[in-house]
C-alpha positions in Angstrom: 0.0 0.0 0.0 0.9 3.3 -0.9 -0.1 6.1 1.6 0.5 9.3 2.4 0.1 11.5 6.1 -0.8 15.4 5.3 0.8 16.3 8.6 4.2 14.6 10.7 1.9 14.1 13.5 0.0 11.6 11.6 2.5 9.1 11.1 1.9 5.7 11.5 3.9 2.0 11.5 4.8 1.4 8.0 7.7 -0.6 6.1 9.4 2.7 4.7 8.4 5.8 5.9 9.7 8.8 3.4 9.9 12.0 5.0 9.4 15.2 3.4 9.8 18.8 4.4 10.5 20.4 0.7 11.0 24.7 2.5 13.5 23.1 3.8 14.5 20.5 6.5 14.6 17.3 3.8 16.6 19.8 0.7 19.0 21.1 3.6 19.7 17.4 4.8 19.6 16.1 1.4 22.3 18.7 -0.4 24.7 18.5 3.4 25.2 15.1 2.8 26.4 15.3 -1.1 28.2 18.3 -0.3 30.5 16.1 2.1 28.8 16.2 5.8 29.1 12.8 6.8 26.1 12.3 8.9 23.2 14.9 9.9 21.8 14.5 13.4 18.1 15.7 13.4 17.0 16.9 16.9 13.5 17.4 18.2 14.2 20.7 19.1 16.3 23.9 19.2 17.3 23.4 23.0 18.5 19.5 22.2 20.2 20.5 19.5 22.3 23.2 21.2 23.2 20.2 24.0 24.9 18.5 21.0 27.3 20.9 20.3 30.7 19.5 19.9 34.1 20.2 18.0 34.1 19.3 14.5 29.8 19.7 14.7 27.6 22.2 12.7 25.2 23.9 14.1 21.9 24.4 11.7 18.5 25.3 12.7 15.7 27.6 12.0 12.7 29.5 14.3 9.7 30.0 11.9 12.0 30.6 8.8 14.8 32.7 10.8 18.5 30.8 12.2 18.0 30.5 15.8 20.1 32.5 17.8 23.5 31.5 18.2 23.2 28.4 15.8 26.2 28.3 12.6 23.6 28.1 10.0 19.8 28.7 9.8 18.2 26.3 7.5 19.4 27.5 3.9 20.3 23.9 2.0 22.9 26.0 0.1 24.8 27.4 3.4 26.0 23.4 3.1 27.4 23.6 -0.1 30.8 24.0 1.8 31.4 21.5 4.6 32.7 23.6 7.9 33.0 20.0 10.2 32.2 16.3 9.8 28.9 16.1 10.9 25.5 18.5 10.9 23.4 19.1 13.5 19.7 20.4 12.3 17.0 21.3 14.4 14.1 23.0 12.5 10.2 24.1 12.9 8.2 21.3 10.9 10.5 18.7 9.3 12.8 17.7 11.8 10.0 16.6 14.5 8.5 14.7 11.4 11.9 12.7 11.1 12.0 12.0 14.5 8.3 10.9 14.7 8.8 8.8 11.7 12.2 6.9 13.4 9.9 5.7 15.8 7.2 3.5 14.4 9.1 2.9 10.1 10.9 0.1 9.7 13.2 2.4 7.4 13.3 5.7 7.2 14.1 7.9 4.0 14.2 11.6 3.5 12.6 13.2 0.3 13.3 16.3 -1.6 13.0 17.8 -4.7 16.7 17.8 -5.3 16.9 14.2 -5.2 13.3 13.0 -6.2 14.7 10.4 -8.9 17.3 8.9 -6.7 14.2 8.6 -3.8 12.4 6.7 -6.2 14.3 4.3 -7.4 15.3 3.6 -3.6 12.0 2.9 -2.6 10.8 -0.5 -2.1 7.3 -2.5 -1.6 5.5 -3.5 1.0 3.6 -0.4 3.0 5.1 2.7 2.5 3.7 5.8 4.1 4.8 9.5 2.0 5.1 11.7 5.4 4.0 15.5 4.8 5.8 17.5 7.3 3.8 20.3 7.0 4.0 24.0 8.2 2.9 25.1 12.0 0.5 22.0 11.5 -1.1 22.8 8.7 -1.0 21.0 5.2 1.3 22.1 3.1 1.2 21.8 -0.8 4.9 21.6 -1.8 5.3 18.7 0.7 1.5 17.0 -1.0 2.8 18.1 -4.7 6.2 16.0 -4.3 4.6 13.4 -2.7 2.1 13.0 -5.2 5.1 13.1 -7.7 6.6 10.6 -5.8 4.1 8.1 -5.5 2.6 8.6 -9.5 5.9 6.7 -10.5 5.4 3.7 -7.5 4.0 0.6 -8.3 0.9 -0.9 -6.0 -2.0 0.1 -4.3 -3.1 3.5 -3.1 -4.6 5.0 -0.5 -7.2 8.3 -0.9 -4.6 10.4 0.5 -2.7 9.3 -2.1 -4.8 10.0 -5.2 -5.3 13.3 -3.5 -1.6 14.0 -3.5 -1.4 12.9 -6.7 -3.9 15.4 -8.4 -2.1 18.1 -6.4 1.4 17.3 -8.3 -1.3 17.2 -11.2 -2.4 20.7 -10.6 0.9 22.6 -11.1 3.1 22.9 -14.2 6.4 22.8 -12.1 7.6 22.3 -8.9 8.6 25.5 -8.6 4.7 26.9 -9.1 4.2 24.8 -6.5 6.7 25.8 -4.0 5.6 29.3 -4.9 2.5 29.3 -3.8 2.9 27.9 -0.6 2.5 29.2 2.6 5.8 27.7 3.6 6.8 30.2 0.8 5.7 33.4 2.6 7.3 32.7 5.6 10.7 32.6 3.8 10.2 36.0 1.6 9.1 37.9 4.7 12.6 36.5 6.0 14.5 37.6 2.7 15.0 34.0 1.8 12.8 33.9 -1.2 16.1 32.1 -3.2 15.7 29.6 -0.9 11.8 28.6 -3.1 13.7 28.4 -6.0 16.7 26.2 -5.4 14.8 23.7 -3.3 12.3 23.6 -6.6 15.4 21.8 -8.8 14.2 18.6 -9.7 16.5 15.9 -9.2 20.1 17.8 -9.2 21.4 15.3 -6.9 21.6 11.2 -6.2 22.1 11.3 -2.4 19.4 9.2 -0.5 19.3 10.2 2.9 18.4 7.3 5.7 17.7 7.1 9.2 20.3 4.7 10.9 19.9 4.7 14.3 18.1 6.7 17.0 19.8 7.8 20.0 18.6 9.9 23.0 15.6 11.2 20.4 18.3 12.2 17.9 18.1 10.7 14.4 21.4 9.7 12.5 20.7 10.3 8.8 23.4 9.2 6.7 23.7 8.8 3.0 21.9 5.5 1.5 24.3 2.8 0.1 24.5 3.0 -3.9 22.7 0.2 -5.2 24.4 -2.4 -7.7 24.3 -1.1 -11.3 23.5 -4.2 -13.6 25.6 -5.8 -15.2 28.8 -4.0 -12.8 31.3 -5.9 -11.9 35.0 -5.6 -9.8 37.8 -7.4 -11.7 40.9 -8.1 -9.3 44.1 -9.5 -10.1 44.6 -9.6 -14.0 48.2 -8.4 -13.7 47.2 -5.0 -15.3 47.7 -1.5 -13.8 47.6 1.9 -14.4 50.4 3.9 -14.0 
């Protein structure tokens, strides 16, 4: 079954939960990790995440669209373009509670974006799988239903009424970036001066980085970068006496 929760506070057990939080939590962990950040640790909240402060750890996190006070970074996926430390800690408004609601009851977790909708995909696997909405202040948000939808149009199986829903939002907008547009997430981040942020987290599938949960610890979820699957027909030749100088 394919299903989808309008809200992170309506997840629910599934085989594969996929996270998404498209202005900006899932694009800012998404683009950390293929810039070179070698895990992200998602906190519940601002105050947990400042109690994780360490050397060679990022601070990133946002208050209703602005970078909380004394954090490294707000929530900008580009501010990660450039690595400052090994690992990234993210504590943000909507999508980071959805991450950490999600580790709880998924048997796998994933983590969604526009950047890497292709690579998400192709990742995903049967059974029940449950598209997670993060939303905005608890309300439903349509850039998180309009890549869902896209996401589950290309999945094979059963759906749910929540997912046909979500699928004739992605069906009601020319691009993704019409969609992120006219969000209310979208609002939040021009009265902030971030309105570049709308656009760059609209590119469709710049990146191949699948982001997955790998352990919880204390409340704090470990997202590090999904394995590469096997390529067909690849294979790793040892020993034939020939080598490049």
């Amino acid at each position: 079954m394919i299903d989808v929760a309008f809200l992170g506070t309506h997840v629910r057990p599934a085989d594969t939960a996929v996270v998404i939080d498209v202005l900006r939590a899932t694009s800012t962990i998404t683009l950390a990790l293929a810039s070179g950040y070698e895990r992200v640790l998602v906190a519940g909240s601002i105050d947990q995440a400042r109690t994780l402060r360490a050397e060679d750890r990022v601070l990133a996190g946002e208050v209703r669209c602005a970078r909380a006070p004394g954090f490294d970074l707000g929530n900008s996926p580009e501010e990660t373009l450039e690595p400052r430390g090994a690992e990234l800690v993210l504590a943000t408004t909507n999508g980071a509670p959805a991450i950490v609601a999600s580790a709880e009851v998924a048997g796998e977790v994933l983590l969604a974006s526009m950047l890497n909708l292709a690579a998400v995909a192709a990742r995903i696997g049967g059974g029940d799988i449950l598209l997670v909405c993060a939303g905005t202040d608890g309300r439903v948000s349509i850039e998180d239903v309009y890549l869902a939808g896209r996401v589950s149009i290309v999945l094979e199986g059963p759906r749910s009424d929540a997912t046909h829903v979500a699928e004739a939002v992605a069906a009601a907008y020319p691009t993704a970036l019409a969609a992120l547009e006219a969000s209310a997430g979208a609002v939040g981040l021009r009265r902030e001066g971030l309105e570049s942020d709308i656009a760059f987290c609209a590119q469709e599938s710049i990146v191949e980085v699948v982001p997955r949960l790998t352990e919880t610890i204390d409340g704090v979820a470990i997202i590090e970068a999904a394995p590469a699957p096997a390529r067909a027909g690849a294979a790793t030749i040892e020993g034939d006496g020939n080598e490049d100088s």
